[in-house]
N, C-alpha and C positions, 0 to 999 in steps of 0.2 A: 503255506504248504504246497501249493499248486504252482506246476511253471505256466507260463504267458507266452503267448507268439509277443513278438512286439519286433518292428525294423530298427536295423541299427546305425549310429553316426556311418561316415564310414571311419576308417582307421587314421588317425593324425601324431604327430607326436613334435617334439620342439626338440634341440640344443642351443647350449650358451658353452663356449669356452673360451679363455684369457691366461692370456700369461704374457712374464716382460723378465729382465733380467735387467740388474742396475749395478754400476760401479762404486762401491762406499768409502773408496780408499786405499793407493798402492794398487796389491793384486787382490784384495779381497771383493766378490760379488755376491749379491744377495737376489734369489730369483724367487717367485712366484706362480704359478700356474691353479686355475679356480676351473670346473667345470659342472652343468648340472643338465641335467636330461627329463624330458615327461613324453611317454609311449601309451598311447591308447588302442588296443586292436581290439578287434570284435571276428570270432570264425564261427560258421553254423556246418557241424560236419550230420551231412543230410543221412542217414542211414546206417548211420551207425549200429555197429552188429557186434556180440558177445555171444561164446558158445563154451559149454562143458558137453565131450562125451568121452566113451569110453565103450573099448571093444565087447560084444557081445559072448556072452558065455557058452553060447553055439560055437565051438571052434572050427566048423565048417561054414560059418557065418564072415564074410570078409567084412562088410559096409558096418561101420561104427554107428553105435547105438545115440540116441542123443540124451542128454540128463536134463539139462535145459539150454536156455538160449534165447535173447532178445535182441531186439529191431527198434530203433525209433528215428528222434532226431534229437541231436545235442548242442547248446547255444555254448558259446563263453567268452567275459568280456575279461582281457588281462589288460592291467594299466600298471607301467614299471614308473618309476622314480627313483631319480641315483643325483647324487651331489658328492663332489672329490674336490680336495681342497690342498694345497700343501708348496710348502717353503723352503727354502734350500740357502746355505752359506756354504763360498767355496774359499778356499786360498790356496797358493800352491800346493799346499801340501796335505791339505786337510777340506774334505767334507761334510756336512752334515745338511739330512734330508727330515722336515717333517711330513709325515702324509695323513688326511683324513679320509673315510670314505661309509658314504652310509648310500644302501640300496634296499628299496622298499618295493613290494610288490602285491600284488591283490587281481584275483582270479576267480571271479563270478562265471558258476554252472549255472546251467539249467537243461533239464532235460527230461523229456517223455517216452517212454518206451511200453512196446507189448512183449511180454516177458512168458512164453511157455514152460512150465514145468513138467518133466515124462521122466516120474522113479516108477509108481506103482500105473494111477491114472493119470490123464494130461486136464492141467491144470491151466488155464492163462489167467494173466495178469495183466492189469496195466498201471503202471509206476512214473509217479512224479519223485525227480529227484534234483534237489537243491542244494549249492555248496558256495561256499565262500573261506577259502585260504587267501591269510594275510601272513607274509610273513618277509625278514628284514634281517638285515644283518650291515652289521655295523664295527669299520677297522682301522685301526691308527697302527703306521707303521714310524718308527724313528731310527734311526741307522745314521753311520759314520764310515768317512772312508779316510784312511792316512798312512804318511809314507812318510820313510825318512829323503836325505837329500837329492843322495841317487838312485829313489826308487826302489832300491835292495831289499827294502820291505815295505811290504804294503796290508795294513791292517782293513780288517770291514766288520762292522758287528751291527746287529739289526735285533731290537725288540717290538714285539707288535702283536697287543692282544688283540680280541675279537672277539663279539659275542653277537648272536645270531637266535635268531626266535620265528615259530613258525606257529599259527597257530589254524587250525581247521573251524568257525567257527557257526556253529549251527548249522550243521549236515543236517539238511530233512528228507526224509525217505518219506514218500506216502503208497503202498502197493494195494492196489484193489483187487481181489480176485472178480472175474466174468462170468457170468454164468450165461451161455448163449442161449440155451432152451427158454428160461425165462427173463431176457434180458435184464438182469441184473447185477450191478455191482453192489460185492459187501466188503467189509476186512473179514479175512480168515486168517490168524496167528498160527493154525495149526499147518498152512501149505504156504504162506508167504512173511510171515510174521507180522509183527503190530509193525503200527506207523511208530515210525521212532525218530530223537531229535539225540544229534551227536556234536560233544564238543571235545577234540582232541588239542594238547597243546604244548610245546615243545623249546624247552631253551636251553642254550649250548655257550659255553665259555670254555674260548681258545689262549694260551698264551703260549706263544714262541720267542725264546732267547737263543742266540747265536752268533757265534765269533768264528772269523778265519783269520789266519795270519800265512802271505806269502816270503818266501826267501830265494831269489834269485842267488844262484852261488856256479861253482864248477866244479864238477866228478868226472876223475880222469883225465883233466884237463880239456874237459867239454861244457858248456852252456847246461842250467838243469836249474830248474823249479820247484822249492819243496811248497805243498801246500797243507796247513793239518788248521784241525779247529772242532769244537764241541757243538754242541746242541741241545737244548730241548724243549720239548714240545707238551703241553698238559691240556687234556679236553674235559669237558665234566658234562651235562645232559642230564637234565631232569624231563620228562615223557610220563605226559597223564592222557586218559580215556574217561570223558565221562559219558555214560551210554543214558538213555533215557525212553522208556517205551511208551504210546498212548493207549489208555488203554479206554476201550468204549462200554461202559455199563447198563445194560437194559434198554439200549435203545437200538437192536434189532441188526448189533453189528453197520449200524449205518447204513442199510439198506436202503432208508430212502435219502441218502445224498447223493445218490446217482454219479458215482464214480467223482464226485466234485472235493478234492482235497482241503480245501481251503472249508469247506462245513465241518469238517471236525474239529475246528478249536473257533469256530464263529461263536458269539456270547452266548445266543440261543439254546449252544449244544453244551456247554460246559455245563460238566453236575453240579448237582444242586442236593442239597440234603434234603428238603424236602419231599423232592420226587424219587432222590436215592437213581437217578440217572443222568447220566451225561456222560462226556469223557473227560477224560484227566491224566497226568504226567507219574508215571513212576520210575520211581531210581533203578537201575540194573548194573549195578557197580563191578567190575569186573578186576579184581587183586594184581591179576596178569600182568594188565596193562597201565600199569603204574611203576614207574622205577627210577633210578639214581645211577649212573653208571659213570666212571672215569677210564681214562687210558690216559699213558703216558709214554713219551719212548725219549731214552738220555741216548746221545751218539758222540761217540768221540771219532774222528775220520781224520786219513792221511793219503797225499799223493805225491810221487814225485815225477815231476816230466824231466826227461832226460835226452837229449839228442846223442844218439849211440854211436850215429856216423852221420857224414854229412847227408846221407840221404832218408836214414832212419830216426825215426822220434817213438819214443815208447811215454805212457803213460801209464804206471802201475800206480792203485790204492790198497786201501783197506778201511771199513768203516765199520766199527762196532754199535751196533744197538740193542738195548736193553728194554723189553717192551713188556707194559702190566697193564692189564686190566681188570676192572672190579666192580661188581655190579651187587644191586642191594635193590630187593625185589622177591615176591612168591606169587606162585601158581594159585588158581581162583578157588580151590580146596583147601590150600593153605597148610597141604602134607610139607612141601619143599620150602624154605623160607632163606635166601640169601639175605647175610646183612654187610655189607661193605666186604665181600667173599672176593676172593682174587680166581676168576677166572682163567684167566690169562697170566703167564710169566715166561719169557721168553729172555733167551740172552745168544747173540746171533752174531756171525763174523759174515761178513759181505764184500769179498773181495772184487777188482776189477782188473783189469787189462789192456791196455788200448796202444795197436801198433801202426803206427803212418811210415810206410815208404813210399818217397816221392821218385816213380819213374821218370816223371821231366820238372820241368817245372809247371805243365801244368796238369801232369798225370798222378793221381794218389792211389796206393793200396791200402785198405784197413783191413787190419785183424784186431778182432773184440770179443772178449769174453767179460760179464758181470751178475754176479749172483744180485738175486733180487726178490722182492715178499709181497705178497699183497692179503692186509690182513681184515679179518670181516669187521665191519661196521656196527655203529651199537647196536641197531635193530634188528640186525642177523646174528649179533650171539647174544642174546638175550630168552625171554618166557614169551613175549606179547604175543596176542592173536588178535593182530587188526583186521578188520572187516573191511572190505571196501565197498560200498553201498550202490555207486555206480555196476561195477563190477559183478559183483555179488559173488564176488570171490575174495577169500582171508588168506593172509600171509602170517605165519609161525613161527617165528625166531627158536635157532636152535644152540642155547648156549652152551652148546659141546666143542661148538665150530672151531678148528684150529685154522692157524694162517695157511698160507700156497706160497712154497718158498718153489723159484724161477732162477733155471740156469741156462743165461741165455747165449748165444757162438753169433759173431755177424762177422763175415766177410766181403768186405766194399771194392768197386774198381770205381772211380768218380773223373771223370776229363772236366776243364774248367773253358770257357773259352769266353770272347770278348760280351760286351754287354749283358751282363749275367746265363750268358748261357753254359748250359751242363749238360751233360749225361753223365747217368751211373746206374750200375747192378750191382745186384746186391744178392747172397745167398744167407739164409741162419736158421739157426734153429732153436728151440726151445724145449728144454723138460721141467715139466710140473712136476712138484710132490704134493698132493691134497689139494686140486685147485678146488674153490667153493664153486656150485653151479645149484641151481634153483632146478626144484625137483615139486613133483606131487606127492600128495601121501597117498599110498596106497589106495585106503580105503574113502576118499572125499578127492573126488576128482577137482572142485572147488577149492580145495585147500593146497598150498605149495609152501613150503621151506628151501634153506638152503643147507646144504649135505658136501661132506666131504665124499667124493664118493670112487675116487681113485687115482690113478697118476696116469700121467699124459705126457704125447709127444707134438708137437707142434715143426713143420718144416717148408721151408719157401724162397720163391725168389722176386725179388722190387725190383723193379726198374722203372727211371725216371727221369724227364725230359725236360730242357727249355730252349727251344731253340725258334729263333727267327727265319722269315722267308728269305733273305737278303740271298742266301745261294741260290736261289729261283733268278732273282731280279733283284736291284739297288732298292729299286721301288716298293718291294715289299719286306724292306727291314721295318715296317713300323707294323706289321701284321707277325704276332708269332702265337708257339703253341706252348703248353706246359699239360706235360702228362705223366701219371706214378699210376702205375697198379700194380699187386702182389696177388700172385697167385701159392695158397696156401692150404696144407695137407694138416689134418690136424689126428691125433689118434687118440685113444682114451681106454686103458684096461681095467673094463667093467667088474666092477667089484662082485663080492662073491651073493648078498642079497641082491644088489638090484639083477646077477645072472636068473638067480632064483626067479623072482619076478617075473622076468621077462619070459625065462620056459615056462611057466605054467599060462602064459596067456598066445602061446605060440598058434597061429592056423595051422588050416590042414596045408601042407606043404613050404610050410615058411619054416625055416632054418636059422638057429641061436646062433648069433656073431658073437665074439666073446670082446669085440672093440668097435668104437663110434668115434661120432666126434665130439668135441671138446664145447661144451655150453659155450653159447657167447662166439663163439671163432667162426667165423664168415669164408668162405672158401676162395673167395677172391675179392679185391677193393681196386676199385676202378675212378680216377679222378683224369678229369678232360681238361684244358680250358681256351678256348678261343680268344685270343686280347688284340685289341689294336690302339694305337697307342701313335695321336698325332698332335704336336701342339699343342692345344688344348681340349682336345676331346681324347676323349678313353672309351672302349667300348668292349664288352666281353661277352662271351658264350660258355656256362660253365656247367658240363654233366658231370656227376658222379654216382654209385650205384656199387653195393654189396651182396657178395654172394648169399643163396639159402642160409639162413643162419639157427641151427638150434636154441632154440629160445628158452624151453624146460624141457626138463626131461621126465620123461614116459615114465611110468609104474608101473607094469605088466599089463592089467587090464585097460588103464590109462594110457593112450598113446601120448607119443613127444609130440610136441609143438615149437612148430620151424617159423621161422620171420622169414616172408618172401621180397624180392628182391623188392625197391622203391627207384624208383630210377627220376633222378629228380635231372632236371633242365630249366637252368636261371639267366634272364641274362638282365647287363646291367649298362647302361650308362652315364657316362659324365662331360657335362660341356661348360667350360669357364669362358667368362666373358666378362667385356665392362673396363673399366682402368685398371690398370695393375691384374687384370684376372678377379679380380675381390668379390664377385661372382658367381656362382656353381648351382648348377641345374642337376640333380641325377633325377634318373627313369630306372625301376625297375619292374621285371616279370617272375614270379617266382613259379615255381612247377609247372613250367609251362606244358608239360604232357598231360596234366590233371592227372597225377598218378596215387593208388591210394597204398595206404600204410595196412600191411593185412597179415594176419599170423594165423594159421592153420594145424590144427591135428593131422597128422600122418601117419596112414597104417600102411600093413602089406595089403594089397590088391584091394582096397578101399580109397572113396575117394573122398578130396580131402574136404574136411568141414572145417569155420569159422572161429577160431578161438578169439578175435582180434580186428577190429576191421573199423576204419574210416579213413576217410576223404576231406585232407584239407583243401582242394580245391586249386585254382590259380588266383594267385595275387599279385592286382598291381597297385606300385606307390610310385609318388613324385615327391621329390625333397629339391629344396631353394637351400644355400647357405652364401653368407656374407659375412669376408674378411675383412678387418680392418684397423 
């Protein structure tokens, strides 16, 4: 139940890959390709910080109040494991691919933290917290590709289940409250709750069938592509919670184990009928968070490319989906009871547009228009209320949740020039109807859902670069740059509760906006990258970095909390050597500014506090590979 200091390997990991292709006769070839990977890292993020507050009820009071908030340090070791596997028959005219692929992974926490609680008095704590997520997922894909003689048609169709499992297993929480006057620690359930052991665990089965068929033909007596084909896609998701409390009987709240986690389940301590004391495990079963849910979506889609003139190409679609979802499930009262209930029914036209005029040949204009949806996930339209024990904040699934259908406009100018180099701008825009954004509830600053919560406009300009030094000097065509950043406006009209909300928790002099911005949309995306590129060495510089970004959104007395920038700087090398090259040394630096990942509450004329905060640190690796 207790974490341990302990040092760690450092981080190591291997690959193996192979492939060949062989001739069996005529034109027919038979390829193979086998890969498989082990990734060990170990990261200790030193000071790790967690914060809930929420504006004070003095509205002449600017500086936010705190509810609680911890400090410690946090260990975690993730070890990935991947194997891909798959085989291929070709003949002129006909393809067929099989592919396997399974990925495993496992992610040991550990971490101690001092945890203040301030609702009524202030309360500390200090909390051992222990995890281990395993989880995998495993996919075979099998597809064909085929054509008649001259290509006039060309068939593709692809079947390829999946099934995928996650499992969190024995989350241990152990929180001690402090008592400084008398230095002591005890358990107190009524200001921090029992020690509790948590097994959540989660399996998901994918199956995707689909077919396209092309027809090269002429309209108008010009070149034109028709493309149409079906679809469908079926997910299913079983998600269970089992919670489990310790509880301590007659023995003094544990007083005397002196804040030491691992004495409450030592044999010593376990009750005993005799003395009628010890501790012991009870069930605390929670209805919520157990359920069954599917979705599915059938699509039938078409498009036809069409060159209009010789200098214009249009690409119109149309793609019909039909999308259910159904979930089977009730609330921990057990008033609400879904049983296999269809939530979700949806039947949806998704048209698109796509215009190229070619000013030269090596100048393009696009005009683009494409309706598009992004629909919630099973644990956001759902009942569950997961806890999260690190955190010590719960997420609420709200299965009211409708999808966020997206009507998106893009405008391109793109110049092409020798050795992959480009420029292009880019103008678009975007309207939401219902985008989903994570929200707090009201009244539990600690608790967040995801909420329809109004409609939105999104608008911007990309621009993006690759270009080499070679117009400097000959000499520095092996030195170039690659650069895209968008600068973006996002807008969002605030529904008619959260306006509410928000006026009742107004300062003195602060003024109700009745628009913000869009959860999740970042104000600007900035990517750098320095490469040079000789022979056999390669070498790079690569920054990138995103605007303030609203992370959740406020609830009147609850301020929003912003993701501040991360401004990461990597750089990388590679040097081949040896016969044939068969050789290769990389060197890498990750974050080399030592920048930390940190999310903050923000009020008016308050400053900001911690909702979020750690520091992965600078990383370096060396990797060896040999060809052969």
């Amino acid at each position: 139940m207790q974490a341990q200091n302990e040092t760690s390997l450092m981080d190591f990991g291997i690959n193996f890959t192979m492939g060949n292709q062989y001739d069996v006769g005529g034109d027919k070839k038979i390829g193979y390709m086998a890969a498989a990977s082990y990734k060990n890292r170990y990261v200790l993020y030193e000071g790790y910080q967690t914060g809930v507050y929420r504006k004070s009820r003095d509205k002449s009071e600017n500086e936010l109040e705190v509810d609680k908030k911890q400090e410690g340090d946090l260990g975690r070791n993730d070890i990935l494991v991947s194997a891909l596997a798959g085989i291929s028959f070709k003949t002129p005219k006909n393809k067929y691919k099989l592919t396997a692929m399974h990925i495993q992974n496992g992610i040991s926490t550990a971490g101690y933290l001092e945890q203040q609680i301030v609702i009524s008095d202030a309360v500390t704590l200090f909390k051992d917290n222990l995890e281990y997520k395993q989880s995998q997922i495993s996919n075979a894909l099998i597809s064909g590709k085929h054509s008649n003689e001259d290509a006039s048609w060309v068939v593709e169709w692809k079947v390829s289940p999946t099934y995928s499992r996650i499992q969190d297993k024995d989350v241990r929480v152990t929180p001690f409250e402090y008592d400084e006057d008398q230095d002591i620690y005890f358990v107190s359930p009524s200001s921090s709750g029992n020690p509790s052991r948590i097994w959540r665990g989660l399996e998901e089965v994918n199956g995707m069938v689909k077919g396209d068929a092309t027809r090269k033909h002429e309209l108008f007596q010009k070149s034109a592509k028709l493309l149409f084909g079906a679809s469908y896609l079926y997910k299913q998701r079983d998600f269970s919670i089992d919670n489990y409390r310790i509880i301590l009987r007659n023995i003094s709240d544990g007083r005397g184990f002196n804040g030491q986690a691992d004495a409450i389940l030592a044999s010593e301590n376990i009750w005993k009928v005799s003395t009628d004391s010890g501790s012991y495990i009870q069930g605390n079963f929670e209805p919520a968070n157990t359920y069954d849910a599917t979705q599915s979506i059938a699509a039938v889609y078409a498009s036809e490319e069409f060159q209009v003139t010789e200098k214009l190409k249009s690409i119109i679609g149309l793609r019909f989906e039909k999308f259910d979802a159904f979930y089977t499930g009730q609330t921990n009262t057990g008033d609400i009871v879904y049983d296999n209930e269809r939530i979700l029914n949806k039947a949806d036209l998704f048209p698109s547009a796509n215009f190229i005029y070619a000013l030269t040949d090596e100048q393009n204009l696009r005009l683009s228009y494409a309706r598009t949806t992004a629909r919630p996930s099973f644990k956001e339209a759902s009942i569950t209320q997961i806890f999260d024990p690190l955190s010590s904040t719960t997420f609420i699934g709200n299965i009211d949740l409708q999808p966020t259908y997206i009507n998106n406009f893009d405008l391109r100018f793109e110049k092409f020039g020798e050795a992959s180099q480009m420029y292009a701008i880019s103008a678009f825009y975007k309207n939401f109807k219902d985008p989903i954004e994570y929200t707090f509830y009201l009244a539990a600053p600690d608790q967040f859902t995801p909420q329809n919560l109004g409609s939105a406009s999104v608008y911007g300009i990309e621009l993006e670069l690759r270009k080499n030094f070679g117009f400097i000097s000959d000499k520095l065509k092996t030195l170039s740059i690659s650069f895209n950043t968008s600068i973006i406006k996002s807008q969002l009209e605030i529904g008619e509760a959260e306006l509410e909300a928000r006026a009742l928790s107004l300062r003195d002099g602060e003024t109700l906006e009745t628009t913000r911005e869009l959860q999740g949309q970042s104000p600007y995306l900035i990517n750098v990258g320095l490469n040079y590129t000789k022979n056999d060495l390669q070498a790079g510089l690569f920054y990138n970095a995103q605007g303030k970004t609203l992370e959740v959104v406020g609830t009147g007395f609850v301020p929003d909390v912003f993701t501040l920038p991360f401004h990461s700087l990597d750089f990388n090398l590679n040097k081949s050597f040896g016969e044939d090259k068969s050789s290769n040394v990389n060197f890498k630096v990750q974050n080399i500014l030592g920048s930390s990942r940190e999310s903050v509450f923000q009020s008016y004329k308050a400053q900001d506090q911690i909702f979020s905060k750690f520091s992965p640190g600078v990383g370096f690796s060396v990797g060896y590979s040999y060809k052969f």
